[in-house]
C-alpha positions in Angstrom: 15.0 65.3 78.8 15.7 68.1 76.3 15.4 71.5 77.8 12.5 73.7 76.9 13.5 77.2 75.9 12.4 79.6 78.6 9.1 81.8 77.7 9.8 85.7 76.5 9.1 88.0 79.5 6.6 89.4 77.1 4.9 86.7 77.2 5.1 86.7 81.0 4.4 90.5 81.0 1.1 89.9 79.5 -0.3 87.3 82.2 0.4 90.6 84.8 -3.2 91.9 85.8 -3.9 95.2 87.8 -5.8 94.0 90.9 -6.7 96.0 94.0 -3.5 98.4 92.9 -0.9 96.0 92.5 0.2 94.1 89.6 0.2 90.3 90.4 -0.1 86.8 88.2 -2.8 84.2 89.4 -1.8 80.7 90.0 -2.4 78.7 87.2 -0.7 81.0 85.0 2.2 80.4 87.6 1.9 76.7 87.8 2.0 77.0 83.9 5.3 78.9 84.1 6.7 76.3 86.2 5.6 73.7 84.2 3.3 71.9 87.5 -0.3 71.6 87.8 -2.6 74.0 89.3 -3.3 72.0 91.8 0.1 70.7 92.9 1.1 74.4 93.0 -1.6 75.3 95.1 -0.6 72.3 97.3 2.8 73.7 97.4 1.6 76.9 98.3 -0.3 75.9 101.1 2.3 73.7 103.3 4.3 76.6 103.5 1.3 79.4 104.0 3.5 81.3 106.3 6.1 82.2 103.5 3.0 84.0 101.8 1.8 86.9 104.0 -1.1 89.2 102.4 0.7 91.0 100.3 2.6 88.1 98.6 -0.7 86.3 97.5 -4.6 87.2 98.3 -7.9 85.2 96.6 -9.6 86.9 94.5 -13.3 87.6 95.4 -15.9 86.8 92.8 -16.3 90.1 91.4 -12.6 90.4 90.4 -12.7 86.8 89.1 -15.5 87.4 86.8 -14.2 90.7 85.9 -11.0 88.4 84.7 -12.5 86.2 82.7 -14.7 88.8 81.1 -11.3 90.4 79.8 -9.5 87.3 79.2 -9.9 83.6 78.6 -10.5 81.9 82.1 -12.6 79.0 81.9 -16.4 79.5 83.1 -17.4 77.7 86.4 -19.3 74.5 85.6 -17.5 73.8 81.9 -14.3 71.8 83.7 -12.8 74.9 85.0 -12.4 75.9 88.6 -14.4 75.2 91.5 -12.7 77.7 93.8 -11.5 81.2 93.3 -7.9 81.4 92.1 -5.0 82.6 94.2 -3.2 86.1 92.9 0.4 86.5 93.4 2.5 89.9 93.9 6.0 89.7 92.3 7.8 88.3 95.7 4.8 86.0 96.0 6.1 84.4 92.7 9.3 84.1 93.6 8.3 82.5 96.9 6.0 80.1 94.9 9.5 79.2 92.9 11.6 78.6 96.5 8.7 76.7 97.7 8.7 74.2 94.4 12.3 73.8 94.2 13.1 72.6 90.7 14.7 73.5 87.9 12.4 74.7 85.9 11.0 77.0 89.1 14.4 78.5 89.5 14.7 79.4 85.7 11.6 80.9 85.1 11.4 82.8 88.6 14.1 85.1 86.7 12.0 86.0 83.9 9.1 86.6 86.3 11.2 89.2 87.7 12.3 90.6 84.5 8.7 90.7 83.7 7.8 92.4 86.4 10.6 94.9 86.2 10.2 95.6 82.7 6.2 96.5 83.4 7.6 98.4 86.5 9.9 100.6 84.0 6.8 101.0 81.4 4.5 102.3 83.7 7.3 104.9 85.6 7.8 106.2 81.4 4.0 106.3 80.9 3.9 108.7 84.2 6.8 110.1 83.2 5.6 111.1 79.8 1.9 112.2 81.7 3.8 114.6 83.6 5.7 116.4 80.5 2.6 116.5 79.1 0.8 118.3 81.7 2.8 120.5 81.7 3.2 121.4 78.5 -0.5 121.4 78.3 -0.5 124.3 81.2 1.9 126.4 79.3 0.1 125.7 76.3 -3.1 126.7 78.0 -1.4 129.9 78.9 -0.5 131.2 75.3 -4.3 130.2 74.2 -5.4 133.5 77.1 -2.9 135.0 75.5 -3.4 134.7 71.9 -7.8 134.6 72.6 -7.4 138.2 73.9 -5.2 139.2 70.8 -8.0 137.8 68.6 -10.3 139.7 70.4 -8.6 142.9 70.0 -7.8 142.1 66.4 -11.9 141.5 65.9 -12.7 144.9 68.0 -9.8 146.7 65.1 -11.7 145.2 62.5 -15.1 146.4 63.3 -16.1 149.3 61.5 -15.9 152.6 63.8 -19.2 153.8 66.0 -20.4 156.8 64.0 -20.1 160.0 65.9 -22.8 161.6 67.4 -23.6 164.8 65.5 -25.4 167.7 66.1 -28.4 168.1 63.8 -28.0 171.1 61.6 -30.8 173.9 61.5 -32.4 175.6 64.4 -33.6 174.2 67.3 -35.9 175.2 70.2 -34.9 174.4 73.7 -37.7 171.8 73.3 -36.2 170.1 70.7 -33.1 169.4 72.8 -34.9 168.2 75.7 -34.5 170.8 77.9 -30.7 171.7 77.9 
């Protein structure tokens, strides 16, 4: 059999959803990977549960599911699709799911999973990286904008014409006429 070439982690990258704060691939985008069925990779999966602890795999609930296929294309319930929720898997849940398949294929792609991951990883430490010089810039930014409101001010009070002085009427006056003083 000729061998396939192995997918781009890009194209892994992209099959990487945010869900309940970790990033994590669901199964049959997996079983894809590793060129088995759904099903046989959920079989897999399941005779050796106690290599996935909870925060290796979790099912979603049927809010985040629906959620998914709003944003993506996922088959709708009813149309040949799925009849149970899908399985999610963490980075070391997919490489677990590639030691619990044992082929080939598994092995091979299990490194660009990781790469995938990593590469997101790195991506998201620069984007919060970058947020944080940009806060602050923003904050000394904010600073010089006091700074250079009150100098507008000052230049707007310079450009107003003087107050006329008050002058003392000419002529003479009763002590009436200047209220009393």
């Amino acid at each position: 059999m000729p061998q396939r070439s192995i997918i781009p982690v890009d194209a892994i990258a992209r099959r990487i959803a945010f869900i309940r704060g970790q990033r994590v691939m669901m199964d049959a985008d997996l079983a894809e990977l590793y060129e088995v069925t759904t099903s046989h990779f959920n079989r897999a999966v399941k005779r050796n549960q106690e290599r996935f602890p909870k925060d290796f795999m979790f099912q979603l609930t049927l809010e985040e599911y629906a959620s998914l296929r709003f944003q993506s294309v996922i088959s709708k319930p009813g149309s040949g699709g799925r009849r149970y929720l899908p399985y999610v898997f963490t980075e070391h849940g997919a490489l677990m799911a590639a030691s619990v398949l044992n082929s080939k294929r598994a092995v091979e792609v299990s490194v660009f999973v990781v790469r995938a991951f990593v590469q997101l990883r790195d991506l998201l430490a620069t984007h919060k990286t970058l947020a944080k010089q940009l806060e602050e810039l923003e904050k000394r930014i904010s600073g010089h904008d006091k700074e250079i409101a009150q100098i507008i001010a000052t230049i707007h009070r310079l450009l107003e014409p003087p107050a006329e002085p008050k002058r003392r009427p000419i002529g003479f006056h009763t002590s009436d006429d200047d209220d009393g003083k």
